[in-house]
C-alpha positions as CSV (number, residue, x, y, z in Angstrom):
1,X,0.0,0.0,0.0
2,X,1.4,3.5,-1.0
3,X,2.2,5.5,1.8
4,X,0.4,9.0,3.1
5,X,2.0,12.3,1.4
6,X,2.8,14.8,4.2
7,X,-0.4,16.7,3.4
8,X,-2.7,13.2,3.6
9,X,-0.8,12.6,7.1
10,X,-1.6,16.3,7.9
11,X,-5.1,15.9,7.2
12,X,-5.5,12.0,8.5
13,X,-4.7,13.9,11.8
14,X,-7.3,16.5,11.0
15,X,-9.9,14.3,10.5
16,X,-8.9,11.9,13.7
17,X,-8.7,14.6,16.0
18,X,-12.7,16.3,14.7
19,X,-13.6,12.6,14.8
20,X,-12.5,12.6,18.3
21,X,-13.7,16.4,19.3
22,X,-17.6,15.3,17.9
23,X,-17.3,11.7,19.8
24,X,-17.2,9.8,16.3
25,X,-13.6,7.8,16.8
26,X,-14.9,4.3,16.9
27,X,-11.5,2.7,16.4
28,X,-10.9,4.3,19.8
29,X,-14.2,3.2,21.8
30,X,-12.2,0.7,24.2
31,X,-10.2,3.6,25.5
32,X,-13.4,5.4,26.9
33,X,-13.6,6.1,30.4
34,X,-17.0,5.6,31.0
35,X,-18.6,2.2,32.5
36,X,-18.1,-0.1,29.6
37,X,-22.2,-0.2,29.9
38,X,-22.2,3.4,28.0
39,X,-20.2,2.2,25.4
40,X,-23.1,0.7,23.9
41,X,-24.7,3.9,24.0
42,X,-22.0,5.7,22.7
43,X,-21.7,3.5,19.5
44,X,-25.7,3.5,18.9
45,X,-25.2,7.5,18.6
46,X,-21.8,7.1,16.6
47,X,-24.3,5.0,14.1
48,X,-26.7,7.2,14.0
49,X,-24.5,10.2,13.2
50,X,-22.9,8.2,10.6
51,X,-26.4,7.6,9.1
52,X,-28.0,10.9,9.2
53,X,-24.8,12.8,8.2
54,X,-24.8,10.2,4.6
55,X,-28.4,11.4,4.4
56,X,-28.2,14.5,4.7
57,X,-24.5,15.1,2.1
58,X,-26.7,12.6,-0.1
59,X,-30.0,14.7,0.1
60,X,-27.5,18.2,-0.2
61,X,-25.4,16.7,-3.2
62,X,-29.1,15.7,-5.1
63,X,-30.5,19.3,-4.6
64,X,-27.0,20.7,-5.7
65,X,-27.5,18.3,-9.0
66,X,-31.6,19.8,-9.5
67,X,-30.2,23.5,-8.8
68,X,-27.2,22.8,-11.6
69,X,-30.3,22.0,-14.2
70,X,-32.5,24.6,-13.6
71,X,-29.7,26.9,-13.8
72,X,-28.1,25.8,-17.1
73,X,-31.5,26.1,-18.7
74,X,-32.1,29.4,-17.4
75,X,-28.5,30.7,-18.1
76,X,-28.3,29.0,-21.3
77,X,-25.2,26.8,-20.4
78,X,-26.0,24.0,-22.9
79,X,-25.9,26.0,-25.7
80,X,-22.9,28.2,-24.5
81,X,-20.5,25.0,-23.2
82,X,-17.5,27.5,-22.7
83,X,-19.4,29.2,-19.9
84,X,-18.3,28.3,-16.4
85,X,-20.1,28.2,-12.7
86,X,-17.2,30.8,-11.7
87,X,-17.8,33.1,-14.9
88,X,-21.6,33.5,-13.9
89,X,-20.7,34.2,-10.0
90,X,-19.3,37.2,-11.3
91,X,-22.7,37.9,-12.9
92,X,-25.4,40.1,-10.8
93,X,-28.3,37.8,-12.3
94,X,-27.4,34.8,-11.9
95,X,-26.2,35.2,-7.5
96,X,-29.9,37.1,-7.4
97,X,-31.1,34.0,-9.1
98,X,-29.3,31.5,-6.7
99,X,-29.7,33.4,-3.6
100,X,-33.0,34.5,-4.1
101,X,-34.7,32.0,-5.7
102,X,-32.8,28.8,-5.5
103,X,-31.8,28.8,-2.0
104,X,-35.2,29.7,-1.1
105,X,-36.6,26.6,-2.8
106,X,-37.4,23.3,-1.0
107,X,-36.0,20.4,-3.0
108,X,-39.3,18.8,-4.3
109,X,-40.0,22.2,-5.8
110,X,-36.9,22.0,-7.7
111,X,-37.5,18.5,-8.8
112,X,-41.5,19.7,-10.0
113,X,-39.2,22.4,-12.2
114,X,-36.7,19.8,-13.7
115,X,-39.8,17.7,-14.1
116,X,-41.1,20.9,-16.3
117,X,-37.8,21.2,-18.1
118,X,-36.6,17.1,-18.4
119,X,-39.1,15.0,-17.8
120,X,-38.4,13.3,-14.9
121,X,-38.8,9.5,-14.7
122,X,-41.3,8.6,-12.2
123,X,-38.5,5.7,-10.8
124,X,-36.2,8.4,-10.0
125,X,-39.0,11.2,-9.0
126,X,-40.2,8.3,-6.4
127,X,-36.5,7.9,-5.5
128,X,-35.8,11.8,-5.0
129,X,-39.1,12.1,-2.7
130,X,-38.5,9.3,-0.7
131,X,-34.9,10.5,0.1
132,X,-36.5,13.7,0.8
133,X,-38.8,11.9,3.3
134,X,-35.9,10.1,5.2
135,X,-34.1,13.5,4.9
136,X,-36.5,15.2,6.8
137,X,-37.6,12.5,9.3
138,X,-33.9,12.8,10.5
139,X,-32.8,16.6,9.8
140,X,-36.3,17.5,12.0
141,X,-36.3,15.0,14.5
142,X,-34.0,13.9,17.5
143,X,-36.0,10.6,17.3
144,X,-37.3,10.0,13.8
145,X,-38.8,6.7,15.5
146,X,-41.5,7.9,17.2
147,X,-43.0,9.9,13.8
148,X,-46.6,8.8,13.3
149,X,-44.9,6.9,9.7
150,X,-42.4,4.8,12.0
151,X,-44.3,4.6,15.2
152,X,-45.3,1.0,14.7
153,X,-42.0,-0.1,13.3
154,X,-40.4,1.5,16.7
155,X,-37.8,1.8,14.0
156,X,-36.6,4.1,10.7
157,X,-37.9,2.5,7.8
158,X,-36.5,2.7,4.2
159,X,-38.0,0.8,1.5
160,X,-38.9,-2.1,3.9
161,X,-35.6,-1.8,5.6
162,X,-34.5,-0.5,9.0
163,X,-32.3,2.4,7.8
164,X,-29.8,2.1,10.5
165,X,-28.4,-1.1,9.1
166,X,-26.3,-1.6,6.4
167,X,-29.5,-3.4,4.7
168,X,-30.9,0.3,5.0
169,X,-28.0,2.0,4.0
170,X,-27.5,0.2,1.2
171,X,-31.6,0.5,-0.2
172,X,-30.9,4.6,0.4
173,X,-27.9,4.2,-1.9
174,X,-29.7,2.4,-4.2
175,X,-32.0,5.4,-4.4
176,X,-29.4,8.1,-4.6
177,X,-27.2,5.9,-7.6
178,X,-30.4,5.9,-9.3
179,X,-31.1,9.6,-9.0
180,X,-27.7,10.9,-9.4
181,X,-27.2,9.0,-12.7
182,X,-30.4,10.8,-13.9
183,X,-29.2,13.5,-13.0
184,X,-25.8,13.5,-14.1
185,X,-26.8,12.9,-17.6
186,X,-29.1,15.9,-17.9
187,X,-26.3,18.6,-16.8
């Protein structure tokens, strides 16, 4: 195996040392103080971190991906393919446009317009809402598991799995593969 560059060692650290400061260093759970009884406890909320930080950079990266096609249709970007991101930030219109009406809009919104403009697929429509769903069951609630939709599951469900598994994990992906391939292809 190829070894760390200084700057990979530098940030390894980094990234060991936030992992630590936010109480996500697993590979370091044995060395915790407490009764070995909170362990447990500590690793349930080190999986559930892990879980609703994927969802959420998945949910963020999809919305990025809608926002990127509504803008190249409005600011022509298709037909001008010399025309950068960074050459219309230095535009007036286009940063009113994303501050003003992109970051305003919730991402189902922005999926009804790429519908408009695209055609969505209903497969990947039904995808992008149910990630949207799971999104905001765990970006608005400390305990998504006792929402009225998960009550009698006592448990997160995603497409028939428990989401805090890998089973669960693995069906969100499945959704966000499916969506981001779409999506790809129409920027």
């Amino acid at each position: 195996m190829a070894r760390l560059t200084r700057t990979q060692r530098k940030l390894h650290s980094e990234v060991e040392e936030i992992a630590a400061a936010v109480r996500m260093d697993v590979w370091n759970i044995e060395r915790y103080s407490e009764p070995p009884f909170s362990r447990t406890a500590l690793l349930k909320i080190m999986k559930d971190k892990l879980v609703r930080s994927h969802v959420i950079i998945k949910y963020a990266l999809i919305d990025e991906y809608l926002t990127d096609v509504i803008c190249n249709y409005y600011f022509y970007r298709q037909a001008r393919k010399n025309t950068t991101y960074r050459e219309l930030w230095r535009t007036k219109r286009f940063e009113i446009f994303v501050h003003h009406l992109m970051d305003e809009m919730f991402l189902l919104k922005k999926l009804s317009v790429v519908d408009a403009i695209k055609g969505v697929p209903s497969e990947v429509s039904s995808a992008i809402q149910r990630i949207n769903d799971i999104r905001n069951a765990l970006a608005h609630s400390l305990f998504p598991e006792n929402r009225r939709r998960y009550m009698a599951y006592k448990k997160v469900i995603y497409s028939g799995k428990d989401l805090f598994t890998v089973e669960g994990v693995n069906k969100f992906n499945e959704d966000c593969a499916l969506a981001e391939r779409w999506l790809q292809k129409k920027l």
